[in-house]
C-alpha positions in Angstrom: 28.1 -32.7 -18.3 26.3 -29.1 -17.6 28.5 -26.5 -17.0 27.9 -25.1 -12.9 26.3 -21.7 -13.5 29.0 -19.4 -11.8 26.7 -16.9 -8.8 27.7 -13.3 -8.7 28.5 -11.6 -5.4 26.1 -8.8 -7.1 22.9 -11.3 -6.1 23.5 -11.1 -2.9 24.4 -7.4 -2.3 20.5 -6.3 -1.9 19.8 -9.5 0.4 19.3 -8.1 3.6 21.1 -10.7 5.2 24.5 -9.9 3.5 23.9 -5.9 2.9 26.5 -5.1 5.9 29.0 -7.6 3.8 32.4 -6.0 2.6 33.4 -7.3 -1.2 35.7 -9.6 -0.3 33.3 -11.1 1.9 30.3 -11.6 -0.5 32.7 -13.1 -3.0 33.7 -15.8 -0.4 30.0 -16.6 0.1 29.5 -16.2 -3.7 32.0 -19.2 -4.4 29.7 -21.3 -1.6 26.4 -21.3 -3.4 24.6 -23.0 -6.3 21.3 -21.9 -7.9 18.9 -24.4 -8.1 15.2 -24.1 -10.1 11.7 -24.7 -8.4 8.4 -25.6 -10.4 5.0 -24.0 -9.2 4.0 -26.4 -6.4 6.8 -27.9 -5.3 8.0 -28.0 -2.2 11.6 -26.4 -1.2 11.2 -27.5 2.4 9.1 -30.4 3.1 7.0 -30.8 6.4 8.8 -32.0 8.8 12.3 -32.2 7.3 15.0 -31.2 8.7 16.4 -28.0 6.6 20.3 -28.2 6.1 20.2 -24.9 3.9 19.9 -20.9 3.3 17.6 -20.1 0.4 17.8 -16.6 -1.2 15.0 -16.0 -3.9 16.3 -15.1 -6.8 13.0 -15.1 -9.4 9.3 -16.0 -8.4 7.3 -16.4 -5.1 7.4 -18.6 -2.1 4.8 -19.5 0.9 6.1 -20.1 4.1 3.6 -22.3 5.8 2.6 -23.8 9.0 0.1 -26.4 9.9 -1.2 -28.4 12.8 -2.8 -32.3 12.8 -5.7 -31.9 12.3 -4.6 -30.5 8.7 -5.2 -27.0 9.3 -2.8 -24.7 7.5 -1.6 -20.8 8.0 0.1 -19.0 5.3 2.9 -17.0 7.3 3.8 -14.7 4.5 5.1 -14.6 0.7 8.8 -14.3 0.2 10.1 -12.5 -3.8 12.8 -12.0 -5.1 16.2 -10.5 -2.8 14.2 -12.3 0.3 15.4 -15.1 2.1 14.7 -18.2 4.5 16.3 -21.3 6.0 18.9 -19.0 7.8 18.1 -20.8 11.0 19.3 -24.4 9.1 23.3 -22.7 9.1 23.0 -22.6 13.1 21.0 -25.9 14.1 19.9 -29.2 13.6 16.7 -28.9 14.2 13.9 -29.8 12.6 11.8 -26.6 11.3 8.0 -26.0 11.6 7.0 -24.5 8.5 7.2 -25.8 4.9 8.2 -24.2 1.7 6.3 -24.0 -1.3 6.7 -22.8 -4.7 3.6 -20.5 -5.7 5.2 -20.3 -9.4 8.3 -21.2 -11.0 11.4 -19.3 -9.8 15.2 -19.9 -8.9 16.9 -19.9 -5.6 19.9 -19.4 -4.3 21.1 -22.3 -2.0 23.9 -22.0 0.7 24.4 -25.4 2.8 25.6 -25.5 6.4 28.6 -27.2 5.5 29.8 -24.8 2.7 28.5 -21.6 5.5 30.5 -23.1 8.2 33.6 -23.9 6.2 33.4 -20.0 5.1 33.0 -18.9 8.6 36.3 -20.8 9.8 38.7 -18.9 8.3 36.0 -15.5 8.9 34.9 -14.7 12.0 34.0 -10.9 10.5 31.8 -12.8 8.0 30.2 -14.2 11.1 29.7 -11.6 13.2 28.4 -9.4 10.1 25.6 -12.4 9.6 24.8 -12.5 13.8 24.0 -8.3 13.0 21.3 -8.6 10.0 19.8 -11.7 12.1 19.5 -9.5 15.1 17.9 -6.6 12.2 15.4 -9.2 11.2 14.5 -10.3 14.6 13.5 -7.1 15.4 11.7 -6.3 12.7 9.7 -9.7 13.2 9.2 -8.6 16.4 7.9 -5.5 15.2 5.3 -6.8 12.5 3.8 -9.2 15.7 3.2 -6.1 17.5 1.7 -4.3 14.9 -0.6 -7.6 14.2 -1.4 -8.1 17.9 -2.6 -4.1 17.9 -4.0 -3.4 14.4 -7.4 -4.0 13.7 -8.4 -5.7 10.5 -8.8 -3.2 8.4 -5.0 -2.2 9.3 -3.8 -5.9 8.5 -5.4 -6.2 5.2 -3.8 -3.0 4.5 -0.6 -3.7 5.7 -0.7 -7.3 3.5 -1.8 -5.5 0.2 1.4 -3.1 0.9 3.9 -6.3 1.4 2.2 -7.8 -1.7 2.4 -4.9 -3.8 5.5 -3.8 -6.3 6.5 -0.3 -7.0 5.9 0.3 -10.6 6.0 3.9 -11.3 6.6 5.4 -7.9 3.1 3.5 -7.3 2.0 0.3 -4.9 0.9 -1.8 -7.2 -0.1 -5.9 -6.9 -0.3 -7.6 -10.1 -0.6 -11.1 -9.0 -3.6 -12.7 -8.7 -5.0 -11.8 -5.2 -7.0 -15.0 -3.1 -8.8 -13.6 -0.1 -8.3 -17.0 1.6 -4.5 -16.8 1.5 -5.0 -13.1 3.0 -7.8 -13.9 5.6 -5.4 -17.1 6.8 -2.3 -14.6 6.8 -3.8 -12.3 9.2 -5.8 -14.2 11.3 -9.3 -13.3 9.7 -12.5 -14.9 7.8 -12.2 -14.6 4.1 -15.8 -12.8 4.2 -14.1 -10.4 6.1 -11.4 -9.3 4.2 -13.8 -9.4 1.3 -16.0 -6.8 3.2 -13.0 -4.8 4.2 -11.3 -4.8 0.6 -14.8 -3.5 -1.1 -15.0 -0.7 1.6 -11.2 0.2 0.7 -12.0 0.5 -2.9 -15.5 2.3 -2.1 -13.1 5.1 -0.2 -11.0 5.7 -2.7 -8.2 3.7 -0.7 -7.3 0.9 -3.4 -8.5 1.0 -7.4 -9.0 -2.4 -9.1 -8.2 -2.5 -13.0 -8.2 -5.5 -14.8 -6.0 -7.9 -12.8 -4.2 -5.4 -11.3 -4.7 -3.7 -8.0 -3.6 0.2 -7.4 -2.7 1.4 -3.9 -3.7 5.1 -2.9 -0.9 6.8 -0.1 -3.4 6.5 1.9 -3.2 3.2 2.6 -0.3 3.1 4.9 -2.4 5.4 7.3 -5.4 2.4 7.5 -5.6 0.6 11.0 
């Protein structure tokens, strides 16, 4: 029999979900959770399934994803590592609209609502700490579909290359293959658009392309 890998309370002290979370209180939830590996491709939460669990990323890249009947699909955005979803599954029953999909290998995290409730019942600062970061992350949703709603797109694309991107030397820098599709479906655009507006960003100077690798200017969190 595989030994369970033990989690350590000091993977989940940069989640924003559990930064408000005392010691004592992270250890608790520590005890509650199991890692769990994903292969590019495969689906953490299925379509249509109803989710019974809180995912924190621990290594590699997720899509969350929403479609329609007709087979249309929208990429809502790309979770990394410290990131989370499935927080909703610890309060309802409910069956979610958007899948989960693996863009490369990685490891989660996994907290079921069973373990999270039977934590809360003898921890009602546990839960109120949790209802706070939701409240954080509601807001801050609420914010980006503001910002969406009022940007044009040169302000989107930009605002999608900075969320992609990965401080490496006090720089924005993405170093994961970039598709235009996935970008153009993110914020509500045609890919020959944010081709157009991505070739005008590097003629100004805004972004540098070398090799594989894509170099954000300062400037770019002034574009809209």
């Amino acid at each position: 029999m595989r030994a369970e890998i033990v989690v350590s309370p000091l993977l989940l002290r940069n989640v924003p979900l559990f930064a408000m979370m005392a010691e004592d209180q992270l250890a608790i939830l520590a005890t509650a959770m199991h890692r769990k590996n994903f292969l590019r491709g495969e689906a953490v939460i299925p379509t249509g399934v109803v989710n019974d669990s809180l995912y924190v990323v621990i290594s590699g890249r997720f899509e969350v994803i929403i479609g329609d009947r007709a087979g249309r699909k929208v990429i809502l955005t790309a979770l990394g590592p410290g990131e989370y979803f499935g927080e909703m599954a610890l309060l309802d029953d409910n069956t979610g609209s958007a899948s989960v999909i693996a863009m490369d290998s990685g490891e989660l995290l996994v907290l079921s609502r069973y373990e999270f409730r039977k934590c809360l019942a003898d921890n009602f600062g546990m839960a109120l700490t949790m209802l706070r970061c939701s409240v954080q992350r509601l807001r801050e949703a609420d914010r980006k579909i503001g910002s969406l709603a009022l940007m044009d797109v040169y302000g989107r694309v930009a605002e999608q290359l900075l969320f992609m991107s990965e401080t490496i030397d006090g720089q924005h820098v993405i170093t994961k293959k970039v598709v235009k599709q996935d970008i153009a479906r993110v914020i509500g655009a045609s890919r020959e658009m944010v081709s157009r507006t991505m070739k005008d960003l590097e003629a100004k100077g805004v972004i540098e392309i070398r090799g594989s690798s894509i170099y954000l200017s300062n400037r770019i969190a002034q574009v809209d």
